[in-house]
N, C-alpha and C positions, 0 to 999 in steps of 0.2 A: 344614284347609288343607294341602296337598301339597306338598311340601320344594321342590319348581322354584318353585311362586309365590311361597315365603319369599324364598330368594334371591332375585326379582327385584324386593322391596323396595329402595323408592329409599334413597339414604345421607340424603337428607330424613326420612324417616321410623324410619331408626336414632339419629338426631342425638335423636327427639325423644320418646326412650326417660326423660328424666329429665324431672322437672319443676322442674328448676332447668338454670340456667346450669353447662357443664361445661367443666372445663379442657380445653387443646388435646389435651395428650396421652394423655386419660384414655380406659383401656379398654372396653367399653360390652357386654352378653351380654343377652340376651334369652333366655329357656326358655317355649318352649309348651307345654302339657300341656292342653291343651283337649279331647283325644282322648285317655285314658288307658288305656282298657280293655284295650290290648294292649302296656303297659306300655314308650310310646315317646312321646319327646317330639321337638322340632325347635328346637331351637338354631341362632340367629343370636349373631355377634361379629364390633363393630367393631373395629380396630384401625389407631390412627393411623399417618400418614405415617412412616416413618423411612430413612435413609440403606443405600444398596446395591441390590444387582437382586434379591436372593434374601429375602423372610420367611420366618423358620420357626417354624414352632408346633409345642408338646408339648402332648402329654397324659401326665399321668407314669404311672412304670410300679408304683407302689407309693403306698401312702397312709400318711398318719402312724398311725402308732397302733399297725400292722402291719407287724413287718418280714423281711417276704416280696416277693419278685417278684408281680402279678398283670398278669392278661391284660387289663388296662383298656381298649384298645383298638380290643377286637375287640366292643364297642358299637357303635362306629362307623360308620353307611352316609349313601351319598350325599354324600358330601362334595363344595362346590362351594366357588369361593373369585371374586371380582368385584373390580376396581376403583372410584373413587370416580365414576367416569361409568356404571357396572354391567357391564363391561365384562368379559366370561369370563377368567380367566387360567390359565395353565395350574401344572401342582404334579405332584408327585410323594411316594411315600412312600420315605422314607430311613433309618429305622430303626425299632424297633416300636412307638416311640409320638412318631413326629416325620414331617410333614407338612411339606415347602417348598413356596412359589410363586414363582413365578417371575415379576417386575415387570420393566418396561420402564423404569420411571423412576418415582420417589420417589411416592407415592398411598396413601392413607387405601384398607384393604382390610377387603371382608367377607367374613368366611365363613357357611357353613349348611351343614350336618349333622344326621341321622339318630339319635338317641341312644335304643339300648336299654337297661330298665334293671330287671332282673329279678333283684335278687342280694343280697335282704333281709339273711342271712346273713353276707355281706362288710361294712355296713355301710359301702358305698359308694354305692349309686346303688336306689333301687325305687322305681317307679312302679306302681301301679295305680287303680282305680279310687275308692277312698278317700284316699289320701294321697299323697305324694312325699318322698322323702327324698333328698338330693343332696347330697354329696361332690363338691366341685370339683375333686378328683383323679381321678374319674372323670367326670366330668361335662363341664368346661371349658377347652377347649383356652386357653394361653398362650405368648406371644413372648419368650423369653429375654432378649430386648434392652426388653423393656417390663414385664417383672417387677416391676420398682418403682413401676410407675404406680398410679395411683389406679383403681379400678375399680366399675361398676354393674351390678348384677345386676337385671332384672325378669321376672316370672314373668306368663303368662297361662294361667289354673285357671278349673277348672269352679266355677260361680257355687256361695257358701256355703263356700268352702276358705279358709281362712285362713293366713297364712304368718307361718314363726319361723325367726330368728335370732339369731346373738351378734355380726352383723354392725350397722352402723347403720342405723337405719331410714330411708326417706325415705316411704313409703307402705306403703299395705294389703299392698301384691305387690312390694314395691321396695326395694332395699337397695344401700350402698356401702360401701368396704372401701381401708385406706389403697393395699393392692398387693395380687399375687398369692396373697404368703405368708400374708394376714391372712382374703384369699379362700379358700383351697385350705385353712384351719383354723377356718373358719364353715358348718358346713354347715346347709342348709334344711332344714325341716319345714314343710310345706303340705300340707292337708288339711283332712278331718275332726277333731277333738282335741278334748280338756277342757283346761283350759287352768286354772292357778292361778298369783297372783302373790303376792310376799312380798319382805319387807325383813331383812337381819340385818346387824348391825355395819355398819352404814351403806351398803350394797350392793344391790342391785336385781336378784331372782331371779324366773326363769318357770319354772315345771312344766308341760312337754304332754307328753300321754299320749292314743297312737293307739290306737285298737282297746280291745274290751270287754273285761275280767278281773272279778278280784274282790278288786283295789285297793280303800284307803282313800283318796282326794288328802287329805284333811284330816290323815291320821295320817304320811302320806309330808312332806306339808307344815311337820307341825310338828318333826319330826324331821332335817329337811332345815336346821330352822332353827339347831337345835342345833349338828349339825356344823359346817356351812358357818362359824360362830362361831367354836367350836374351831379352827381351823385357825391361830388364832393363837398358841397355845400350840406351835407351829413357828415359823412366818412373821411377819415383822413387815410388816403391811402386805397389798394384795391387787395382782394384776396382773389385774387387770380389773375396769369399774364395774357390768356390767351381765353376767350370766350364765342360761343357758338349759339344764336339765335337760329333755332329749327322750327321752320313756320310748316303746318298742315294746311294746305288750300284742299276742303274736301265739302263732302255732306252731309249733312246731319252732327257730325262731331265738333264738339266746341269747348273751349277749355283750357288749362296751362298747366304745366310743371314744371318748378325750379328744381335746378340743380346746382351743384358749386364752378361751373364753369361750364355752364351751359341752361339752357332753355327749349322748351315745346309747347308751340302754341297755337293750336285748333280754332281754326271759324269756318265757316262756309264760306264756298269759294268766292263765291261775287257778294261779298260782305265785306268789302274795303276801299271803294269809292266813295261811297255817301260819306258826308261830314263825319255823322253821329258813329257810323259803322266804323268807320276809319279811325275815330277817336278810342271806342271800343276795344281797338287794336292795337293801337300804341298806348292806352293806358295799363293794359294787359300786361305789353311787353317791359312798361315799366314797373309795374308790380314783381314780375318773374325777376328782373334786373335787379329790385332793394333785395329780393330773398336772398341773392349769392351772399349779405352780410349780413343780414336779420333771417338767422333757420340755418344758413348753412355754414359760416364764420363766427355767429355766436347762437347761442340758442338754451331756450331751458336745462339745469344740469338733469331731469328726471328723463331727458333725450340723448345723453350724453354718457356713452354714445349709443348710438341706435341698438335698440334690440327689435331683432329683425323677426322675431319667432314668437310675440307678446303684444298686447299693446303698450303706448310708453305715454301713460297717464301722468298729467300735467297740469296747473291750472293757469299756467301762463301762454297757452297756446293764442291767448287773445291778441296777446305782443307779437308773436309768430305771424299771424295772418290780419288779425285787424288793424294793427300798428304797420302793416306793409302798404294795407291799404290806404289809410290816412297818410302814407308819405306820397303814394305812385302819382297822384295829380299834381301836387307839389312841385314835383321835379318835373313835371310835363310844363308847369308853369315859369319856374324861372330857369328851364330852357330856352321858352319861346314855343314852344312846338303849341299849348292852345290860350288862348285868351282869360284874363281876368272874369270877362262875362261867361264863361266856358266854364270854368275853375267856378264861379260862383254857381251858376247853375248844377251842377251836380253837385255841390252840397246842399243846395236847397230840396233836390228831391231824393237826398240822404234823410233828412232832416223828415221829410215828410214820408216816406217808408218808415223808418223809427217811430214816429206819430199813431199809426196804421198798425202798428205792431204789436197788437195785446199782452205778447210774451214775454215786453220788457218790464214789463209789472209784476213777472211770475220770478223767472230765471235769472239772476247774475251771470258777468262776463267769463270769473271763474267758472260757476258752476258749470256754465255751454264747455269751456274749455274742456272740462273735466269728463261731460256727455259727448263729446265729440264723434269719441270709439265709435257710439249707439245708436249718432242722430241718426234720422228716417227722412224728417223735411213731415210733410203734409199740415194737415191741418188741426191735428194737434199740438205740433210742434210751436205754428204758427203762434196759438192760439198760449203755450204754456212755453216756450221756448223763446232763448235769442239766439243768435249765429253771430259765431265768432271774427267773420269777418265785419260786418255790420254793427256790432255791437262793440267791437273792439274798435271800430272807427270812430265811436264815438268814445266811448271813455277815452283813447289815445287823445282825440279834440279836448276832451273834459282834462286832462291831464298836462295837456301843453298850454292853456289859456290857465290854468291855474300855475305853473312855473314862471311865466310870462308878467303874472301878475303880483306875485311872490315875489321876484327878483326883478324889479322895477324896470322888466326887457331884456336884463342882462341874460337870462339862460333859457331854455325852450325844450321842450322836446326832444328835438334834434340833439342837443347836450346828453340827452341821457344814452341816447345810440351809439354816443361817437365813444362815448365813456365804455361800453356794452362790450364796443368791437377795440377797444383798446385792452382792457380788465377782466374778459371773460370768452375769449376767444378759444375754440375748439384746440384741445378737448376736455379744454375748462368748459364749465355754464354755470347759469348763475339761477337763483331762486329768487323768491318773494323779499326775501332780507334783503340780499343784493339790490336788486331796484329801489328798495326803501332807504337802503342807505345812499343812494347813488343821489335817490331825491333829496335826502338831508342835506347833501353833502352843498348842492347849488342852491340851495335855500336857505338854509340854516334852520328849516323846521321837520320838525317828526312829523311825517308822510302816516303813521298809522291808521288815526280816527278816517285819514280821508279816503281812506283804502278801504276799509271798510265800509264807508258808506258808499263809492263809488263802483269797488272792482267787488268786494264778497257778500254785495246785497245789490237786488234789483238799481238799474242803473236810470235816474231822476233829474233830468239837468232842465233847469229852464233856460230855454233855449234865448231867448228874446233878454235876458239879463248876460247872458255868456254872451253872445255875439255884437250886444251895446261894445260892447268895451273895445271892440279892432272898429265903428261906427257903421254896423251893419243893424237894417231889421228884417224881420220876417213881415211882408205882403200875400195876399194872393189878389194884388192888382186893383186898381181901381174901379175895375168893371163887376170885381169879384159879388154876389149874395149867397145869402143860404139857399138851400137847397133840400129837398128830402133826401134822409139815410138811411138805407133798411140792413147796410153790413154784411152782404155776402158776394162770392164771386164765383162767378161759372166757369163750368168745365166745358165739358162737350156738350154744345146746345144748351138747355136749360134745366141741367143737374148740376147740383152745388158741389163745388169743389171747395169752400171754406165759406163759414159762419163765425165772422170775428165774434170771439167773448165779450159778453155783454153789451153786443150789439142790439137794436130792437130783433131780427132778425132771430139771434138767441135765447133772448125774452119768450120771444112767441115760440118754443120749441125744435126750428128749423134744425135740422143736420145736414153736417156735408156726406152727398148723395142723396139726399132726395132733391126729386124732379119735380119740375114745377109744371104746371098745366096753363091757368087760368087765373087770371086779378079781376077780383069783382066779378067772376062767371063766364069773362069775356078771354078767349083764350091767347095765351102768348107765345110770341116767338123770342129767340135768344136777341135776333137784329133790337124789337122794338121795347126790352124790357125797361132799359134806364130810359125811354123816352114815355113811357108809360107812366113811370116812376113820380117824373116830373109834371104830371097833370094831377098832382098832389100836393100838399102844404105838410110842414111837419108840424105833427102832434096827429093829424086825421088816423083812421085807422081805415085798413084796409085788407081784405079777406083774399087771402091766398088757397088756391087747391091746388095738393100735389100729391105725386106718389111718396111717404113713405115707405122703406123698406116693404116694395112693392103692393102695399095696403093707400086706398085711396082716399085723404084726409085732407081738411080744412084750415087752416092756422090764420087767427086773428092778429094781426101785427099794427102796432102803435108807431109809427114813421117819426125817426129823429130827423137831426141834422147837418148838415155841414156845408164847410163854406165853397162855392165853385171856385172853376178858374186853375192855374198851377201856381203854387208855392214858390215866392222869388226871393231873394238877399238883394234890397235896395240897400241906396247910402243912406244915414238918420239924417235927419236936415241941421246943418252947419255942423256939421262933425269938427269936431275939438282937433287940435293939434297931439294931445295925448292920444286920441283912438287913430289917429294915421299913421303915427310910432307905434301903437299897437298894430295895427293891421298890418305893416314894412316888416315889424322883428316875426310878426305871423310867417308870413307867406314871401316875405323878401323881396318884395317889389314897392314901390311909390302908391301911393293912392291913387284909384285908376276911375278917379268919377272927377268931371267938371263940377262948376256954380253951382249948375243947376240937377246936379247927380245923375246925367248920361254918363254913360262910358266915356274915356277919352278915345282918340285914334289910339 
């Protein structure tokens, strides 16, 4: 069907988009995808009568989950907009995701548009000939002045496609949402899919999974069941009855986004066997699980609520995403779903990422929060920057070992969330005070000084004194020695893709993109460079030739060091009965090392 004949669908046959009776004011969308193969669908939306000459519609310029500008709008074609007689009306574009028309007098208006949607990877909008995935942030245009109305979604799919939401259901293909906001944080899955249901702690969960891999649903399913459980050893309580895990088995796309009653989460498709892969995936899933109550039941008041058409600058975004991440292993652990040695090892090479990280000497957790809008990533960023998820893992560590230690076990972290999603729940939110009093509050000490030196200045923990206290230390093994460090990392072959600051490497003038040639005249390949590296002592020097910006130069470099091996969390030898009570009120579990500091079974 060709987007002129949608439009000149009578307001009869948008009315009779529900199969119930609809309130007057309620918003009414229609999505065709009948034709998908070229990854475009045709959108109709009614929208009631309201007061003045001008309607205007957005499309926002950013999606929750993401906090970046995107070009949502430039999906967009054909856009036509009709009165309640069908009547053409004319409109204009006014900003880059705002569309007015222009009314003669007060009328129930529809519009119809062209919607492209090819952009799997964005986890906004992808149509093709198997499935749809839709993001009402890029997908659904809405009226500022009708934001709160109640609204219906129905789809028309190629016969055999089935649709999912965390939205209510009315039908096969049909769904309604109290307003925009509950809209624009439900998105659809129609398609092809397998499809698994299940109950935990009294809750109603769907598992769909697009596209072929080499998934388990059974082993995803009962593990799902675990955490989803867990979740109350934080929260008391759940902020939704019915929730929807949407898995991507695809290529190249990888990735998640929460929602309030729902989840999407990207990996490649035979990326779910293997241990590490598998773990990869259900820590994911439990990350996307903490956001339904940390982002999307409480969340900074400078978010609240969403401005869909701006950015919504914050400097607590750290607690949004770092603080998700610092719980999502947690709950994988006293589920049962991975091991003590699991749960340790990936903080250990937390721990040594943040080591490696020259930015956390530049940047605060705030200030990233605050850059978020902007970041880029590369090797600037690396190099002056932190990331909010990474950074904020560790202040939320730095933050829970200091309440833990403060209130003799009695209160943790976890306390401050459950406090969060009791005392500032949407469409309340809370600020910097709010958490500082939250902290008084289970301590009895003013939070200020430490917040300053921890969250609004570069973030400084030593590690090996923080983590004595639950009777852990930092190794890199027995076998470990030094080794020479020249501080940079390749890209494609042997062009630099980053030159840690104040590495030797930067010393000697290297930049990321110049390409390297030859060591000591003898020329190299990307395979043999670290083996090269190591027929070197540190402190020797060693003469480099590369292409700078395509000029052919020399660079003298003086070889530091570092220790081999990988970074481990051993037990300290005869750990205290105090650091066991510490480590239990930690992480919730027994001490999980024998005598002689093996793991136990």
């Amino acid at each position: 069907m060709k987007i002129s004949s949608l439009s000149m669908l009578s307001l009869t046959s948008l009315l009779a988009l529900g199969s119930v009776s609809q309130a007057a004011a309620e918003v009414q969308y229609q999505i065709d995808i009948s034709s998908p193969e070229h990854h475009t669908a045709n959108v109709r939306a009614l929208f009631p009568a309201t007061e003045g000459n001008v309607l205007q519609l957005n499309l926002p310029i950013w999606r929750t989950g993401r906090y970046q500008v995107l070009p949502l709008a430039d999906g967009v074609r054909h856009f036509e907009a009709r009165d309640a007689a069908g009547k053409a009306l004319s409109w204009q574009r006014t900003d880059v995701g705002e569309w007015q028309i222009n009314l003669e007098q007060p009328t129930a208006v529809t519009i119809s548009y062209q919607l492209y949607a090819n952009e799997l990877g964005q986890r906004v909008r992808h149509i093709d000939a198997t499935h749809a995935f839709l993001d009402a942030s890029g997908t659904l245009m809405y009226s500022p002045n009708l934001r709160q109305e109640s609204v219906q979604v129905a789809l028309t799919v190629p016969a055999g496609w089935q649709s999912f939401s965390g939205m209510t259901r009315l039908g096969p293909q049909q769904f309604s949402a109290a307003n925009y906001d509950v809209l624009v944080d439900s998105p659809i899955e129609t398609g092809i899919s397998q499809q698994r249901s299940f109950d935990a702690d009294g809750k109603r969960y769907q598992l769909v999974v697009w596209g072929t891999g080499n998934y388990n649903l059974e082993q995803i399913v009962g593990d799902l069941k675990k955490v989803t459980a867990a979740s109350q050893a934080i929260w008391d309580g759940y902020p939704f009855d019915n929730y929807v895990f949407m898995v991507h088995a695809t290529n190249g796309a990888r990735g998640a986004t929460e929602h309030i009653n729902s989840t999407v989460i990207q990996l490649p498709r035979f990326n779910f066997r293997e241990r590490n892969d598998y773990l990869r995936f259900v820590s994911t899933a439990a990350h996307e699980f903490i956001h339904t109550w940390n982002v999307k039941a409480y969340r900074p008041d400078a978010m609240v609520p969403y401005r869909y058409q701006q950015e919504n600058m914050t400097p607590l975004l750290w607690i949004a995403e770092g603080s998700t991440s610092y719980f999502q292993n947690q709950l994988l652990l006293r589920a049962g779903v991975i091991t003590p040695k699991e749960f340790l090892d990936d903080l250990a090479k937390r721990i040594d990422a943040n080591q490696h990280t020259p930015g956390r000497e530049v940047q605060s957790v705030a200030a990233a929060s605050l850059n978020q809008w902007t970041s880029r990533g590369g090797d600037y960023a690396v190099n002056n920057s932190v990331n909010i998820y990474s950074e904020g893992y560790m202040a939320s560590l730095a933050l829970d070992f200091s309440l833990l230690h403060d209130t003799e076990l009695k209160a943790s972290y976890r306390d401050v969330h459950r406090r969060l999603y009791r005392d500032y729940r949407v469409p309340k939110g809370y600020d910097v005070a709010d958490v500082q009093q939250i902290l008084q509050q289970l301590t009895g000490r003013d939070y200020h000084d430490w917040w300053q030196q921890h969250i609004d200045a570069p973030l400084s923990l030593d590690f090996a004194a923080l983590l004595a206290q639950a009777g852990l230390q930092l190794s890199y093994g027995n076998d470990s020695k030094m080794q020479p460090y020249i501080g940079v990392t390749l890209g494609d072959s042997l062009t630099l893709s980053r030159v840690a600051r104040n590495s030797p490497a930067w010393q000697a003038g290297l930049d990321a993109g110049d390409e390297l040639l030859a060591l000591n005249g003898i020329k190299l390949t990307a395979e043999g460079f670290s083996k090269r590296l190591n027929d070197f002592q540190a402190g020797e020097t060693i003469t480099l030739t590369l292409f700078s910006n395509d000029t052919l130069v020399t660079r003298q470099v003086v070889l530091g060091q570092q220790a081999s091996g990988k970074l481990q969390l051993q037990p300290v030898k005869g750990a205290s009965g105090r650091q066991k009570a510490f480590f239990k009120a930690w992480l919730g579990i027994d001490w999980p090392f024998d005598n002689k500091g093996n793991f136990k079974n």
